[in-house]
N, C-alpha and C positions, 0 to 999 in steps of 0.2 A: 504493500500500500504506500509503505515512506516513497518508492522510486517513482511511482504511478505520480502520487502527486508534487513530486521534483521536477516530474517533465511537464506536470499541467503548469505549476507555476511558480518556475524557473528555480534553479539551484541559490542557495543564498553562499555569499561571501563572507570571509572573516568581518567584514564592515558593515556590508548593506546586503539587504532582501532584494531581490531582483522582482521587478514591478510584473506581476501577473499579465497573460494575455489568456486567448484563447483560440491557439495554436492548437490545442487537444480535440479540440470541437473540429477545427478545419471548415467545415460547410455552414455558414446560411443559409437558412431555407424560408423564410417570409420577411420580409421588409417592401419598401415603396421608395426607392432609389431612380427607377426609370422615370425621366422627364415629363411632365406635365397631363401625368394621365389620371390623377389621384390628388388627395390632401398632402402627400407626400412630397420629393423633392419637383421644385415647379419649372427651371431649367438645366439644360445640358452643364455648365458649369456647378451649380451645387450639388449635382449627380457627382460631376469626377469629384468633387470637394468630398463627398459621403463614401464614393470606390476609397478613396486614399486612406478615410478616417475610419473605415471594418478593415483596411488593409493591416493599419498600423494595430489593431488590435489583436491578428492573428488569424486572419480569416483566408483560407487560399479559395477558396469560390464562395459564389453569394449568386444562390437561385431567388431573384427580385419577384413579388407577388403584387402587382395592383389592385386594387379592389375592382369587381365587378357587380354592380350593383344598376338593376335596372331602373332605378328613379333616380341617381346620380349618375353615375359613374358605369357605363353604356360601353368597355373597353372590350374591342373585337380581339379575338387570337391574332389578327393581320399587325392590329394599332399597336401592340404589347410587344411582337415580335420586331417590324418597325424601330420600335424605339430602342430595343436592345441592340439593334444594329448600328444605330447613332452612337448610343453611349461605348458601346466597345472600338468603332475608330475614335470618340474623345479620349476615353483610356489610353488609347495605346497611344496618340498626337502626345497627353499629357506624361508620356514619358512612364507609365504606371505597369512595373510586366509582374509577372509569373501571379496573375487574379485572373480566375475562370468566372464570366458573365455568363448566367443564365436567365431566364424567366417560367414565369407559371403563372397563377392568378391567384389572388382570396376573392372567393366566391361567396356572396352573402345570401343565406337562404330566404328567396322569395318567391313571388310568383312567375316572375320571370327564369328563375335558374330550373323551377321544376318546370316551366316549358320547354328549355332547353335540353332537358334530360328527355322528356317525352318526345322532342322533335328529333332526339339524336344528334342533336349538335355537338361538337367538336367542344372539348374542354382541355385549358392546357394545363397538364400532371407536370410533376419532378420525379426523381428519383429510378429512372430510367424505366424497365420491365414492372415494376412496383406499380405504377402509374399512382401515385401521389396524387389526390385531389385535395385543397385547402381551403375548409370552410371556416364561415362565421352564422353568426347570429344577433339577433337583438340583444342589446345589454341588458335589458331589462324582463322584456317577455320571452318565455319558451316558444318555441316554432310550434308552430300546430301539427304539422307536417314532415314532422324529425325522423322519423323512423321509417314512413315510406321511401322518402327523399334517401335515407341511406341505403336503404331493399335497391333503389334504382339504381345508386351509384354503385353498389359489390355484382347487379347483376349488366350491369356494362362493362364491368372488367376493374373499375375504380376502388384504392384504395382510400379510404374518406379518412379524413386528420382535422378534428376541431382544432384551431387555433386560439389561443391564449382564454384554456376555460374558465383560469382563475380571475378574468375580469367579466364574469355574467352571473350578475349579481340577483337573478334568479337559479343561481344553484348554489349561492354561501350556505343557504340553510339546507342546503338536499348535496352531501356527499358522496350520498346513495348510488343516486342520481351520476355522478362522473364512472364511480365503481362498476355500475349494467353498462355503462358507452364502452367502456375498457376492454368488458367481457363479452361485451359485442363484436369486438375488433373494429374498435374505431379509436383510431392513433391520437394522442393526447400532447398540442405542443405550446410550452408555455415561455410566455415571454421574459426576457433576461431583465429587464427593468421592474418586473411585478416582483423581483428577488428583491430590491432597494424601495419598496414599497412608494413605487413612482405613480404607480395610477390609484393606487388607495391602500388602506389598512385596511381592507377584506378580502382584497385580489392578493398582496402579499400573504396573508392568513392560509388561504386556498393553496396557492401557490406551494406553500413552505407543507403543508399538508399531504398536497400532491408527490411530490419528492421524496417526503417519509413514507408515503404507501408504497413507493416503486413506482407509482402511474404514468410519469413521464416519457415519452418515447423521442421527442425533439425538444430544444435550444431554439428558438426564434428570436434576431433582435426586433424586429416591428421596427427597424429604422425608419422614421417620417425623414430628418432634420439633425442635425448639427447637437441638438439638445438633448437627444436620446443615444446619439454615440458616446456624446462626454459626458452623461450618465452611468451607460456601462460604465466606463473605463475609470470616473472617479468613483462611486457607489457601488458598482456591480463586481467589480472583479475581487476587491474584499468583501466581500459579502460570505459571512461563514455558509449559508445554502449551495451557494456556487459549488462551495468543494464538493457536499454533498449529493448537486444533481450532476455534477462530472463522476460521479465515480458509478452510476448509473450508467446502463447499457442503452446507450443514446445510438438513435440513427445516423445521425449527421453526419458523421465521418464515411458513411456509406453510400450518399447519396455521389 
């Protein structure tokens, strides 16, 4: 265990500790880095400025995920694919090497994504063969439609991955409730900033909760902005949880 977490975060010197990354993790798999498709980063420049700033944390690929959401955020496979084109020649123009760009989507369950599913439309996975689907949900209300909506995605070949369930604060009080998703096979990934109790003291609660049962299967940063990278990296990377869901049999490194 002492080696294991020597290599997550870093050997210390007769002087000094050597500042943790997250090198151990290797993969990203949800953030909003791609240009102007989301709340996330709004041009080509603060994209590379966000590529440099998961670089410098330890990240050797980062599978970016936009939101697709039918009353906002309307982003086609063509538009998402598009813009990862743009930002990998800014990448490379800005001098940025050995960082693998990908993309996928977070999919937010509505009516529109289950007519997607019924019309056989095209969704974009990660994780290669696996095919990775990344959803969300309302923060507040349960989906009505949770369970068919996942019956459709396993019998189209999709693996379904709730995204950061420690902030849906219709299940603080129902633990239960994460434990049947689990045992359904429906991949559970929680965000690195809900470990610094950055979106509340309920999703941190969750979160820390989560880690202790084993539930965890991915590491997400949710990279919006500038604000959530220097989050991680001043709050998150000491954060005693971190050690905790690192030493957990995390996907990430497999994607």
């Amino acid at each position: 265990m002492g080696s294991f977490l020597q290599r997550i975060f870093g050997r210390p010197t007769a002087t000094t500790v050597a500042l943790p990354d997250l090198a151990a993790l290797e993969v990203d798999m949800h953030s909003h880095l791609l240009p102007g498709l989301d709340d996330g980063a709004e041009t080509l420049e603060q994209s590379v400025e966000l590529v440099r700033a998961m670089q410098e944390l330890g990240y050797r690929k980062l599978v970016m995920t936009p939101h697709v959401m039918g009353d906002f955020y309307k982003n086609k496979p063509a538009d998402i694919q598009a813009a990862l084109v743009r930002l990998r020649q800014a990448v490379a123009a800005a001098g940025i090497l050995d960082i693998e760009l990908a993309c996928a989507a977070e999919y937010y369950l509505d009516e529109w994504f289950v007519q997607k599913m019924e019309e056989g439309q095209e969704l974009l996975s990660f994780g290669g063969d696996n095919r990775y689907v990344l959803l969300e949900t309302s923060y507040i209300n349960e989906p009505f439609n949770f369970q068919e909506t996942i019956f459709q995605l396993k019998s189209a070949g999709y693996q379904p991955v709730l995204a950061h369930p420690e902030r849906y604060t219709y299940l603080y009080d129902n633990f239960a409730a994460l434990e049947r998703m689990r045992a359904n096979d429906i991949l559970l990934q929680v965000n690195l900033n809900s470990l610094a109790g950055y979106y509340s003291r309920g999703a941190k609660r969750v979160a820390e909760k989560l880690i202790d049962s084993g539930l965890v299967d991915l590491l997400g940063s949710d990279a919006h902005n500038l604000k959530h990278t220097n989050t991680i990296r001043e709050k998150v990377l000491s954060a005693e949880y971190l050690r905790k869901v690192l030493a957990l049999p995390l996907l990430n490194s497999s994607l």
